[in-house]
Every structure is written in C-alpha cells, then in structure tokens.
C-alpha positions as CSV (number, residue, x, y, z in Angstrom):
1,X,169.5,151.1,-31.9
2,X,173.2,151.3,-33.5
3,X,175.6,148.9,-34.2
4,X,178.1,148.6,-37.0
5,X,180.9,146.9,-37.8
6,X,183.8,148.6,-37.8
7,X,187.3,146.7,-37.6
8,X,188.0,143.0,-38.1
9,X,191.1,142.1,-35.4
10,X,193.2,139.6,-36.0
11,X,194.3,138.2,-32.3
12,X,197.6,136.4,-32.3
13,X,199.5,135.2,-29.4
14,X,202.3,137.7,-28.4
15,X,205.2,135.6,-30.0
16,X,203.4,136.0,-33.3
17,X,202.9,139.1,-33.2
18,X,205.6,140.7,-35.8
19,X,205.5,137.9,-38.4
20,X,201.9,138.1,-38.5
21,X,201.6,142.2,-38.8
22,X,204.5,141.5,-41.2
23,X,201.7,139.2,-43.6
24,X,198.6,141.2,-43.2
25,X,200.2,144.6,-43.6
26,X,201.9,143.2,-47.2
27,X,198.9,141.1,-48.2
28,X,196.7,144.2,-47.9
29,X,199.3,147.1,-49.0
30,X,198.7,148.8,-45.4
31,X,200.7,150.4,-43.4
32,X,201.1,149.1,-40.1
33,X,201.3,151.6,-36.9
34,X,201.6,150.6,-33.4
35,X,198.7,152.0,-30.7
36,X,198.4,152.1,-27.3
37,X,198.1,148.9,-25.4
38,X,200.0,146.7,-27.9
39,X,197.3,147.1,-30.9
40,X,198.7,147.4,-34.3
41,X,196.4,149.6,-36.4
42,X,196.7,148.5,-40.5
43,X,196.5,151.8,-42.1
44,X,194.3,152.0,-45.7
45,X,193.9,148.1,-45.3
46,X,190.5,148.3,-46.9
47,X,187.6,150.2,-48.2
48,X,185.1,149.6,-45.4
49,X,186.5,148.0,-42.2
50,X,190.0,148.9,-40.8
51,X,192.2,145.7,-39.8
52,X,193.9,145.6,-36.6
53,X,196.2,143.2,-35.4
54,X,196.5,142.7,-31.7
55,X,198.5,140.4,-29.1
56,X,196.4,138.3,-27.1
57,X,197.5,135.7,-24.4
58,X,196.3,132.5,-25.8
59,X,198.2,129.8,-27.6
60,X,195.4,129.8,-30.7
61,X,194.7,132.6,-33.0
62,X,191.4,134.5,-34.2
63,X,189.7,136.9,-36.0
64,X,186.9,139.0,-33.9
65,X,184.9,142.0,-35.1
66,X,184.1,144.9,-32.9
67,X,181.0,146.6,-33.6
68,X,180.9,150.4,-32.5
69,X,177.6,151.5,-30.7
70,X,176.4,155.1,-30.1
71,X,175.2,153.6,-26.8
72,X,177.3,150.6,-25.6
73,X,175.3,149.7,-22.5
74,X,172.0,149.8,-24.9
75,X,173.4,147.6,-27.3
76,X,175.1,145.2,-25.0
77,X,171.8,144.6,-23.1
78,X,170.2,144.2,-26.4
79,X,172.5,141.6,-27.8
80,X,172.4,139.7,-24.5
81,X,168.3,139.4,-25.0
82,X,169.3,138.2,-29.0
83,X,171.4,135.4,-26.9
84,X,175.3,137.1,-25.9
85,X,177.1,136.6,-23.4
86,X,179.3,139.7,-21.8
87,X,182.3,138.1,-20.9
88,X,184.3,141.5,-19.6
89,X,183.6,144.9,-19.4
90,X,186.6,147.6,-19.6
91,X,186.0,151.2,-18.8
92,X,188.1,152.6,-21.9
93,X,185.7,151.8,-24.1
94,X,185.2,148.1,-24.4
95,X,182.8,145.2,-23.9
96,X,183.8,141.7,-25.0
97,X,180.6,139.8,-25.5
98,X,180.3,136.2,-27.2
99,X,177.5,135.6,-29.8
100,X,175.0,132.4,-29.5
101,X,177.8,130.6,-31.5
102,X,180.5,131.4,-29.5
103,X,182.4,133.6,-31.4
104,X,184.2,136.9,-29.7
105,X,183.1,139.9,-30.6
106,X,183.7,143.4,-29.2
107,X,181.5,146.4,-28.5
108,X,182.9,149.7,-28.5
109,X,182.3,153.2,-27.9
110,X,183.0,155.5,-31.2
111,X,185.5,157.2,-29.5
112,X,187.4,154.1,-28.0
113,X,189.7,154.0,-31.0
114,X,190.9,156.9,-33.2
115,X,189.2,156.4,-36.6
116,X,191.9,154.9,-39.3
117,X,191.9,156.0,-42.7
118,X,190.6,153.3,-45.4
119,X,191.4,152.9,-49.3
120,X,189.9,151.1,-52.0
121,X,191.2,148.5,-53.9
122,X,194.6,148.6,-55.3
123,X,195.2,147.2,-58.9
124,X,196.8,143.6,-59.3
125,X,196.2,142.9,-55.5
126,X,193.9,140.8,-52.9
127,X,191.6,143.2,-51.3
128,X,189.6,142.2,-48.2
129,X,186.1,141.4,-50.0
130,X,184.1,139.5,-47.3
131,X,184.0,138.8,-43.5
132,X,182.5,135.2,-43.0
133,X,181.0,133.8,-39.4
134,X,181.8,130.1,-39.7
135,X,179.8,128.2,-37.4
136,X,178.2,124.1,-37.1
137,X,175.2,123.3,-38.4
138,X,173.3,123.3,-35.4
139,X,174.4,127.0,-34.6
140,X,173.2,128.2,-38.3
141,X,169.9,129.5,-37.5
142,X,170.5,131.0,-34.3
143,X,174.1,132.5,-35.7
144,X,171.5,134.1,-38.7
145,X,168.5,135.2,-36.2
146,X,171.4,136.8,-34.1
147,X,173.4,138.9,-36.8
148,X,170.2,139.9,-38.7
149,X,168.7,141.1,-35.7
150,X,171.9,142.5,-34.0
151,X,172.7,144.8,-37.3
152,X,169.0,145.0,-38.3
153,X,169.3,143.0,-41.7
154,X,167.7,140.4,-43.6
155,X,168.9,137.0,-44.0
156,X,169.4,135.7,-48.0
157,X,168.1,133.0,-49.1
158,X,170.8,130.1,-48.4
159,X,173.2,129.4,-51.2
160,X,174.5,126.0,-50.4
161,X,176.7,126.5,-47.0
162,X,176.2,130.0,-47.0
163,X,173.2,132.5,-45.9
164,X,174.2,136.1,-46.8
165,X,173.5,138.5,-44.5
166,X,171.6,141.3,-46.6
167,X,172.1,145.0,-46.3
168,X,175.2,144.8,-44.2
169,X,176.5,148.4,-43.9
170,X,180.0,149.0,-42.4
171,X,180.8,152.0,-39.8
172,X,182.6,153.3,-43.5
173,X,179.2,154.0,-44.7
174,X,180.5,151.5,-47.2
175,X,178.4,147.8,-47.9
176,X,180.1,145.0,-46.0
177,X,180.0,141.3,-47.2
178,X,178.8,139.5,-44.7
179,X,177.9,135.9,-44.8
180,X,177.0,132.7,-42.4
181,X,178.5,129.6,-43.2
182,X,178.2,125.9,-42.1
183,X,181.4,123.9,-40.9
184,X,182.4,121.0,-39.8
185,X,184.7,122.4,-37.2
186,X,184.4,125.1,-34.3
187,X,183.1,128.2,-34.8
188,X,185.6,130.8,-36.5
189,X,185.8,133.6,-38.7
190,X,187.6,133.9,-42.1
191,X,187.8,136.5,-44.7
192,X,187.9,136.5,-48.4
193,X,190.8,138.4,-50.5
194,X,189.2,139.1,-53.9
195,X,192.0,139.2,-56.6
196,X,192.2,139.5,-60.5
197,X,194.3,136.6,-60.5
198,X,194.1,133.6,-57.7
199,X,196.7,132.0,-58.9
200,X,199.5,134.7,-58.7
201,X,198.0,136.1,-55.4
202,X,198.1,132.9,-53.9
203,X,201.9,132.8,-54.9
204,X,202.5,136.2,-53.6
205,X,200.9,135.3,-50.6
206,X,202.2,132.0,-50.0
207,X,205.5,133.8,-50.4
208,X,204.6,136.1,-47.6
209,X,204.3,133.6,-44.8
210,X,200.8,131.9,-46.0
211,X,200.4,128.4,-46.2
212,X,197.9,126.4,-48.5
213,X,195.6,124.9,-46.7
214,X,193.3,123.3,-49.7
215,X,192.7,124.3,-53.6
216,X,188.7,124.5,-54.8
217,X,187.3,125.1,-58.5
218,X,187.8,128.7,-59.1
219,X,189.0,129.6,-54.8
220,X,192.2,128.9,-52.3
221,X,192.2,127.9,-48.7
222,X,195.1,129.7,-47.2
223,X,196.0,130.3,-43.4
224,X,198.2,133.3,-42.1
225,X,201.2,133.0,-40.1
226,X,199.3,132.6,-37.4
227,X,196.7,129.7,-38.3
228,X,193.9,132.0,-39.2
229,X,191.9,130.8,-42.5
230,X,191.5,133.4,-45.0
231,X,190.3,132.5,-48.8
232,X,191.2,133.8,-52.3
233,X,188.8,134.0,-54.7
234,X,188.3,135.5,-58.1
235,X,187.5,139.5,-57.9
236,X,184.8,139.1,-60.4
237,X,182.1,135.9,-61.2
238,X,183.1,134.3,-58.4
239,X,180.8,132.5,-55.5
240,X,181.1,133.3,-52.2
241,X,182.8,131.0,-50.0
C-alpha cells in the first residue's frame, strides 16, 4: 500500500479561469505555467504539495486533492472497500473517485504529471499551511476512519470542530497538515494561509481579488475569485481552523 498526497487543485469553471490563476499564483508567489489539457501548474507554490489550477465544466468551484499511488488499480480497489466511489477512469493516468463524504478526489499514477518544483516559505507572505476536509456532522467519523485508513495515519484527539489527522506525510517527503472538520454546510475543502501578519495579508489579498467572507479572534474567512474558502491565520500560536 501507497498513497500520498501530492497536489491540491483548485477547479474553476472555464470563464474563471484567468482571474483565478491570476489570485492563487500572487497569493502564493508562484509562477503559473500552462500544461497539457488546460491545467495550470503553480510553480514553487509551497513546500510540500504543488497547486494546480484547472478548468472544469461546472458552474460551482472546488478544491480536490489527487493522491499519487505506486499501484493505481491497488489503491483504488482499496479505497472503494474504505467506502469510495470511482466515478471515471482515464487511461493517462487518472481515477476520479469520491470519498464516503462525497468529496472528489483523484488518483494518479506518479508519472501522470511531471513533478513541479516546491519552495518554502517566503518572508512577509501567506504560505499554504493546512489542507482541511470540511464535512457534516454525520460524515465526521466515517470522513476520519476513511483518511486514517486511506494514508495509514492516526486520528488526534478532536479539538473542538476539528480531528487532526496525525502523521500526514506529503508525496514532498515533507509533513502535511491535514485536518477533519465539522460544518454546517456541504462537504468542501479549504486551506489555511499561515502569515506573520493576518491583518496585512488579508489586505493584500483582499486586494488580489479575495473577498471577506467572516473575521474570527485571531483568523479570516476569505473566498478566492472563484468562491472557494480559504483561511488566514497567524503563522505562529495559532489554532487550527
């Protein structure tokens, strides 16, 4: 058994397309470069996942991971006994599957994708900290039994909403933040951007096309262009969210 996460994609209808690699690309100091198929690759976006932006043919936006396997048939059989459902199958590479909660994840051969170069955090910016699966109540357990089982993990103890996901390794090599979290909507993913200052990244980003969506004790709500949640919280002391 392998499975790790390797890129976080942000799916945008085609007519959002530019604005939104526009944002991402400038919130995370990446350089954006254009692949086959419509896939916009965000160069040295972060220090453990890359970030791709693709075109999808919906009217809603989305984040979805895709999880590289050394054996995609393996692991897709595996996660469908764990509770997924394949939902298409492409031979390049590719095997859209949907986890117990509903959310759309991807499974990939290593070599579906070149391999993007990655960066660590850049002074006085937001830098992509956490990945959060944002799920209903009723979905919690299953959405923790999945993931911990799926990326052979423990579960954390829960810390109000949230139930980290321990040991979370990234294709990288490098740790990757990821957390379950209980909402009162439909299931989703977010991410966190860590900054030294909240305050004047939210500004800067709210300047880039973001749009406040609400303002906690020490952490801000903000969606991209696009609709998609994403969070800024402190880089250090701060809670996850």
């Amino acid at each position: 058994m392998s499975l790790a996460v390797r890129i976080v994609q942000v799916d945008v209808p085609a007519g959002h397309l530019d604005r939104t690699v526009a944002f991402w690309s400038a919130a995370l100091s990446a350089r954006p470069v254009t692949a086959p198929g419509g896939f916009v690759h965000l160069l040295e976006a972060t220090s453990a996942v890359e970030v791709h932006v693709q075109p999808i043919g919906t009217d809603d936006g989305r984040l979805h991971l895709d999880l590289v396997a050394d054996d995609r048939d393996v692991e897709v059989e595996r996660l469908e006994g764990l509770g997924a459902t394949t939902v298409a199958r492409f031979d390049d590479g590719y095997t859209v599957i949907e986890d117990p909660a509903g959310l759309q994840l991807c499974v990939i051969d290593g070599d579906a994708a070149e391999v993007n170069p990655l960066c660590d955090a850049i002074d006085g910016r937001g830098h992509l900290g956490a990945v959060f699966l944002d799920v209903p109540e009723e979905h919690v357990d299953g959405e923790v039994a999945f993931w911990s089982a799926a990326l052979a993990v423990d579960a954390g103890a829960p810390q109000g909403a949230y139930v980290p996901l321990r040991g979370v390794v990234a294709a990288s090599g490098d740790p990757l933040d990821l957390e379950v979290q209980t909402v009162g909507s439909a299931s989703r993913i977010h991410v966190d951007l860590a900054a030294p200052d909240v305050d004047a990244e939210v500004v800067r980003l709210v300047a880039l096309g973001a749009r406040r969506v609400g303002v906690h004790e020490d952490w801000v709500t903000l969606s991209d262009p696009c609709g998609n949640l994403l969070c800024v919280v402190p880089t250090e002391g701060h809670t996850s969210r």
